[in-house]
N, C-alpha and C positions, 0 to 999 in steps of 0.2 A: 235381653228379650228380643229387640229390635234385630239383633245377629240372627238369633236360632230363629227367626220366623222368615229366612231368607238365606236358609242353607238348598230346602229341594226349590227353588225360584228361577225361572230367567227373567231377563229383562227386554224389552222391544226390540233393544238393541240388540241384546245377542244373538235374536233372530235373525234383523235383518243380515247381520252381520255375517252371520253362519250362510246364511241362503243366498246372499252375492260373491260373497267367495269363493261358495262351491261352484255355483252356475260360471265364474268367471274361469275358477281351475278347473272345469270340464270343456269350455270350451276354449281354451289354450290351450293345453294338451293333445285336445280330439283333434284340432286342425292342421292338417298339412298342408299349404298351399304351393300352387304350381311355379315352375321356373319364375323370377321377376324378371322384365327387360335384364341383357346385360348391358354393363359399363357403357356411356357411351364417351367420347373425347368432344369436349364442349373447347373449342379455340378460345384461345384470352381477347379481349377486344383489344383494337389497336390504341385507342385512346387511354394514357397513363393517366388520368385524372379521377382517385379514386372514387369520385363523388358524381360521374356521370352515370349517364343512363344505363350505358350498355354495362356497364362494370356492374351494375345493380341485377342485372339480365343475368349476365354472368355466373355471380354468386347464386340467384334463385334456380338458376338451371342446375348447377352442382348441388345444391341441397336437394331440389327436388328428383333427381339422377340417384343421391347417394340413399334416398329412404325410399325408392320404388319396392325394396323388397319389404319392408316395414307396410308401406299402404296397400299392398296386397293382401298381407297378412288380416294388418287390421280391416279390411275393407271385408274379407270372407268369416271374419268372426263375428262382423255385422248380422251377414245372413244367416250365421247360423245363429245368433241371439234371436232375429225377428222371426225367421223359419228357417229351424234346425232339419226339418223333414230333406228342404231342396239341398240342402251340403251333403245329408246321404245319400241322395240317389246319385248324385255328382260321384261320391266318393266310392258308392257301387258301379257305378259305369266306368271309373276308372279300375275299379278291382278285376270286372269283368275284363278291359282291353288288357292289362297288365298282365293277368293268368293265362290269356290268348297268348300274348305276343312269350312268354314265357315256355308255355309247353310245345309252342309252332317250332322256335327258333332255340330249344334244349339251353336257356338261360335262364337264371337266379328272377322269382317273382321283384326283386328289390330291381333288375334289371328293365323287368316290364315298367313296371311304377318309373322309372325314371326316362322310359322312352315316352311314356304317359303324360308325363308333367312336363315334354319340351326341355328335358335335358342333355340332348344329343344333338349336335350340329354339324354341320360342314365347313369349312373354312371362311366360307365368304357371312358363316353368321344366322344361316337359315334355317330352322330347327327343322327335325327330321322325326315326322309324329304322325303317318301315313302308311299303310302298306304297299300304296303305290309309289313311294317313296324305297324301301327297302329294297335293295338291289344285291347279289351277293355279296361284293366287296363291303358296303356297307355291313350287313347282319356279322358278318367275318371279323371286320373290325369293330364292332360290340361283344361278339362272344372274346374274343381278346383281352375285355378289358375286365380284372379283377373285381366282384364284389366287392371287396375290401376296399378296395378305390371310391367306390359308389360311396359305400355307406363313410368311410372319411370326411365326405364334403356332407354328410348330416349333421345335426347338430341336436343330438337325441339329449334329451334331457333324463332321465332314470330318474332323480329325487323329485323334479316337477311330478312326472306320472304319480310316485310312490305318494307325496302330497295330497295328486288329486282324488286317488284312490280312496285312499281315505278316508277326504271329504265324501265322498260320495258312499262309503260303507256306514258312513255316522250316518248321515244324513236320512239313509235309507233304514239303518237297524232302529233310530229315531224315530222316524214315523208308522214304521210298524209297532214301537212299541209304546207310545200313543193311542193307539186305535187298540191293543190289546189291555189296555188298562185306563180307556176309554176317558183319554183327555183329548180338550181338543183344538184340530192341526189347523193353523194358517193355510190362507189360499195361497200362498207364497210359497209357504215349506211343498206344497202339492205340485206347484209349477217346476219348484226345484228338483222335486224328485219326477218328471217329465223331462226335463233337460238332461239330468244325469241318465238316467234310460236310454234316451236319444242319442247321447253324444257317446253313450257305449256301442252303440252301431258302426259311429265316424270312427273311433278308436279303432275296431276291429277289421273295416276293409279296407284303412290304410296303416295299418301293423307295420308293414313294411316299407311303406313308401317315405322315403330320403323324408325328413324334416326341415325346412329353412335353409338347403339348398339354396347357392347364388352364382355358384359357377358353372357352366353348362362344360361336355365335353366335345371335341371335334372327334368325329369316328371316318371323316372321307373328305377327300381332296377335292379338289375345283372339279377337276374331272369325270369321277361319277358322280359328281352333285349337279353336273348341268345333263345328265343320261338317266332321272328318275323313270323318264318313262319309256328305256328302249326294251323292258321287257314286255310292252306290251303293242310295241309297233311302232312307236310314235318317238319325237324329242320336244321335252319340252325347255323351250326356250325363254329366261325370267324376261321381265323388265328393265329397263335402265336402273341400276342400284341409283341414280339420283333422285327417279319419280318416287312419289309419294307410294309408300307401300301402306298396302289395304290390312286395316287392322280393327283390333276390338274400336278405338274410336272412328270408326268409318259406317258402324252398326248402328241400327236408330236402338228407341228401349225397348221396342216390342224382340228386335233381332237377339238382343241381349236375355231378354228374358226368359226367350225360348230357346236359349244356348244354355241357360241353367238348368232347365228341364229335361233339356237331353236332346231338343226338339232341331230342325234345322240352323244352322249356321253359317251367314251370308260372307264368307273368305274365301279366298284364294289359299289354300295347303298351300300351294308351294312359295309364297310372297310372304309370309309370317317369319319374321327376324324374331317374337318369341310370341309365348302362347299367352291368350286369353286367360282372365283368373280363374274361368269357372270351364276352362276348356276338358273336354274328354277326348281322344283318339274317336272318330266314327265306328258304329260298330254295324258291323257287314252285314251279321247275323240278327236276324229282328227280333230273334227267341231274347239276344243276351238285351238288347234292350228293352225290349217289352219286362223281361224282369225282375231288372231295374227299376223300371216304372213300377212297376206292380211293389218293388221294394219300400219304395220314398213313398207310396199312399199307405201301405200295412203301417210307416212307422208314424205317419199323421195320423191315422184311425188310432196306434195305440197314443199318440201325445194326445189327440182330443179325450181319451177314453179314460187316462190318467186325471186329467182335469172333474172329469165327470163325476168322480170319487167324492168332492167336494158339493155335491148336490145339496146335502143336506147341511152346509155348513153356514153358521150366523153372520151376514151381511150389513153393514149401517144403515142398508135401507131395502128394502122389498124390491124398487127401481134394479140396484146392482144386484140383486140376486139373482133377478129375472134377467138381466142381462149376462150376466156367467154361465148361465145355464143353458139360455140359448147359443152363445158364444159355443161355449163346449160339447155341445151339438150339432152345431152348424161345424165345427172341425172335424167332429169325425165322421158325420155325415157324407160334407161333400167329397171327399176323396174316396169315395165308395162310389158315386154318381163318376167319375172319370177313371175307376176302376173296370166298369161295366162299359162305358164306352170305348175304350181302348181295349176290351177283350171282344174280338173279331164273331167269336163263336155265340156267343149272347146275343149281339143284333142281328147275326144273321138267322137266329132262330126264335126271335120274337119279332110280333110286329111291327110296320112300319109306323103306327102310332106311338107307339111303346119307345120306339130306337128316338124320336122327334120329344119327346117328354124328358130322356134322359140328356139327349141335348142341349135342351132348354134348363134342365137343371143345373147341368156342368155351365153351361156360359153364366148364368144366373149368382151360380154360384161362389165364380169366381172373384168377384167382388166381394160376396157374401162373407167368404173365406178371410178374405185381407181383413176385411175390417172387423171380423172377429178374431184373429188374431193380434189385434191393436188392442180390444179391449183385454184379451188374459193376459196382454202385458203390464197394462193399467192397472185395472179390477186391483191386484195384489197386492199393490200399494197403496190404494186409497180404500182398503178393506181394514187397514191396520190402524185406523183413528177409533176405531170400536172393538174390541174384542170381547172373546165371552174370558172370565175369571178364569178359567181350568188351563186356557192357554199357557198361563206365565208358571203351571206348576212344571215340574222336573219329572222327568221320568225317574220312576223309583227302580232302579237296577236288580237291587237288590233280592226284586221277585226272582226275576229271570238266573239267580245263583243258588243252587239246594244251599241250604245251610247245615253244616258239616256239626 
């Protein structure tokens, strides 16, 4: 009896279970992160004493050296756990430079994506991710070099995708059919099918772009690599390769923040030995960034809008309901308030009151934002000490097959 009363059943766990998996297989798959530093030659210390200091130096420097491309990795699936929104517009602003540099210079978009992500260098180690960089001999030797080359040094996963996929077609045929046979869904399963949404955007404007890449390629000698700028009058002459080169740790976190956004970026192009994790190519053209931008808020208005769905869903307490609700509001809200600021033609054709209100709501809001993004990380875990009964039934498939 005990059996058959726990055939159509899940259990808490194969919730949770099912809905950190998926979120975890969508966003390893989704993410491709940029060039990581290369290799660098850490010198042995002169003292044979295994147990001194520098020998300890030593070792941490070699381990911390051999997983730069790992903490890169993991460092960008952070953000797109906390906000999946800013990795797609990263990952649109890179789709946009990549198709540029692609149809300018009659080469493979897997081409663009990799001059994108600071996989092209000069001899002396400098990455070459500029069009003021680009010089003929340079573009010359990239169109040279074989696609097949490129995508070699990926390390494309096929079963991982096919996996993730998956999860996220369960996931998703799951919760609709749930709601068509009106049992009812976790704020959890809702987030997850938000995430999977999302991270099908990151999926699709870096299709092409190398995966897990770590060795970059040289495409030009010493020579045109110290003439980036004779096509436009000038020579630019580097630094002493001993001083201190100006890098992502040279940025404070505001500089940083607004380098994930798209926003300025306080470097020196041509002093970069490699790129930034969340770097883009600048883009000349303000149409492709604006966008962009306009991309990474559509796909916050839909992640908040997704949440939203959960309006009427049973809570432990009235306190977390009301806070989900404003939460998932306040998400898709405010990216509509920096939608309208950022579009030029709205403020110049309302009032000066009007343009001052909506600025106040984007600054306002951008705290607003964070911290409601904290809570629909929470909420979905501390929702599942209470559930309603219908939750733990099973979907009945069996509707959804005519019977023959």
């Amino acid at each position: 009896m005990g059996d058959d009363s726990c055939i159509n059943s899940r259990t808490l766990y194969d919730i949770v279970w099912t809905c950190l998996t998926t979120i975890f297989a969508c966003i390893w798959v989704s993410v491709h992160p940029n060039m990581p530093p290369q290799p660098k030659e850490i010198p042995r210390p002169h003292n044979e004493s295994a147990f001194s200091g520098s020998w300890r130096d030593y070792y941490v420097a070699r381990i911390w050296d051999a997983t730069s491309a790992l903490r890169r990795r993991l460092k960008t699936m952070v953000v797109a756990l906390i906000a999946p929104e800013i990795i797609v517009g990263f990952a649109a602003r890179q789709w946009f430079a990549a198709r540029r540099f692609s149809t300018e210079h009659g080469v493979s978009l897997t081409h663009g994506f990799f001059y994108s992500m600071g996989g092209f260098v000069d001899t002396e180690g400098y990455v070459i991710v500029d069009e003021k960089q680009l010089t003929p001999a340079i573009i010359s030797a990239i169109k040279a070099i074989p696609e097949a080359a490129i995508q070699d040094k990926s390390k494309r996963d096929g079963l991982a995708k096919l996996l993730a996929v998956t999860q996220i077609l369960r996931i998703v045929a799951q919760s609709l059919a749930r709601w068509n046979q009106h049992l009812a869904i976790t704020s959890l399963e809702l987030a997850t099918v938000a995430y999977a949404v999302v991270t099908t955007f990151m999926w699709f404007f870096w299709m092409n772009k190398p995966l897990d890449t770590h060795t970059a390629i040289q495409v030009c000698d010493k020579t045109s690599a110290e003439n980036y700028d004779s096509a436009q009058g000038g020579l630019h002459v580097r630094t002493d390769t001993n001083q201190t080169i100006k890098s992502r740790s040279s940025w404070d976190a505001i500089d940083r923040f607004r380098g994930m956004l798209g926003g300025y970026r306080n470097y020196d192009i041509f002093e970069l030995k490699n790129v930034p994790a969340f770097f883009s190519p600048p883009q000349y053209w303000p149409l492709l960034e604006n966008t962009a931008f306009r991309i990474q808020c559509a796909v916050a208005i839909g992640f908040g809008a997704i949440h939203c769905i959960a309006w009427n869903t049973e809570f432990p307490s009235v306190v977390e309901k009301w806070m989900w609700r404003s939460s998932a509001v306040a998400v898709t809200g405010v990216p509509v308030a920096f939608l309208v600021i950022r579009d030029n033609d709205i403020l110049e054709s309302s009032p000066d009151w009007l343009d001052d209100v909506f600025i106040i709501l984007a600054l306002l809001g951008l705290p607003l934002y964070v911290i409601a993004r904290l809570f629909l990380l929470v909420l979905p875990f501390t929702a599942l000490r209470s559930l309603e009964p219908t939750v733990f039934i099973e979907v009945d498939w069996g509707k959804f097959i005519p019977h023959l």
